[in-house]
VOLUMMI-788906 format. One record per residue (C-alpha): residue number from 1; x, y, z. Coordinates in Angstrom, 3 decimals. Layout:
<rs>
i;x;y;z
NUM;X;Y;Z
...
</rs>
This chain:
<rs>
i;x;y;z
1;-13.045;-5.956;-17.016
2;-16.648;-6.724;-16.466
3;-19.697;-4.813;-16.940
4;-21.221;-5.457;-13.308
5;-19.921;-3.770;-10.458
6;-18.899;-6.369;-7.820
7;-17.297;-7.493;-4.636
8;-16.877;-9.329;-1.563
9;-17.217;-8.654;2.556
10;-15.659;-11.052;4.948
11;-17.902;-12.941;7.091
12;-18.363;-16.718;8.892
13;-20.544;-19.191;8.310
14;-22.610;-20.678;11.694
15;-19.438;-22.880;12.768
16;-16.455;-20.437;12.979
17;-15.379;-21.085;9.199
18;-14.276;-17.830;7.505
19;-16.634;-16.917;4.231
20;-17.424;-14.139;1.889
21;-20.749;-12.081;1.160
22;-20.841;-11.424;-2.584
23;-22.265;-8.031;-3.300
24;-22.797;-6.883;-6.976
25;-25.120;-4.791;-9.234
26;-28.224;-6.385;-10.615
27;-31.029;-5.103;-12.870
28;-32.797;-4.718;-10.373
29;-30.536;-2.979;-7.397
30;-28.040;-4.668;-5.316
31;-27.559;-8.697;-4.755
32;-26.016;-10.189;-1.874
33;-24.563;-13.746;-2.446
34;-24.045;-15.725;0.911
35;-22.671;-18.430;1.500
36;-24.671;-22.016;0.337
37;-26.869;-23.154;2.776
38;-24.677;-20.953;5.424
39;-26.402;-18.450;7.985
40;-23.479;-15.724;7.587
41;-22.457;-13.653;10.324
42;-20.746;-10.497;10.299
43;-18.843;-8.473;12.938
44;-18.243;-4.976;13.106
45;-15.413;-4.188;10.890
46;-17.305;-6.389;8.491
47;-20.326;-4.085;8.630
48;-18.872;-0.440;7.605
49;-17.253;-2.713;4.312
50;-20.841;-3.841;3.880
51;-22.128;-0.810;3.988
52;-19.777;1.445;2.117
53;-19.938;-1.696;-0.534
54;-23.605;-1.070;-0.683
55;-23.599;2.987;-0.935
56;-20.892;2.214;-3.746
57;-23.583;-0.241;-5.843
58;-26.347;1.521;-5.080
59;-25.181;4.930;-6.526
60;-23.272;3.332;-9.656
61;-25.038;3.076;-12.563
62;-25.523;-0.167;-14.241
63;-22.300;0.168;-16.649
64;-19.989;1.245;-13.959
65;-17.037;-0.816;-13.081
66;-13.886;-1.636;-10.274
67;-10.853;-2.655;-11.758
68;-8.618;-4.543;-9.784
69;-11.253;-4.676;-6.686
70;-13.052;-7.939;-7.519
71;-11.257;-9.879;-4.687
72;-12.016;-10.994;-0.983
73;-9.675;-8.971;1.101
</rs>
């Protein structure tokens, strides 16, 4: 279990290759992790996981958790 709320939103990178968006609490807010060096595109289907990913972040407090929901789906 982890202290930091986290997970992961398909995407690809700028030459068809499939890649994950990292999203997870930070002091601060919410960070997004793309790719290295990648521009990373995402499609519609991607987008509502985005965003529910970022309501869920945003409105957890800094000690909140997922079990078991840490993985790229």
């Amino acid at each position: 279990m982890t202290d930091r709320m986290e997970g992961a939103v398909g995407c690809y990178d700028a030459v068809g290759r499939r890649r994950w968006l990292r999203v997870a609490r930070s002091e601060g807010g919410v960070r997004i992790v793309v790719p290295p060096g990648e521009v990373a595109e995402v499609g519609a289907v991607e987008i509502e996981q985005l965003r529910r990913w970022l309501a869920r972040l945003a409105a957890a407090g800094p000690e909140s958790a997922i079990d078991g929901d840490r993985r790229p789906r």
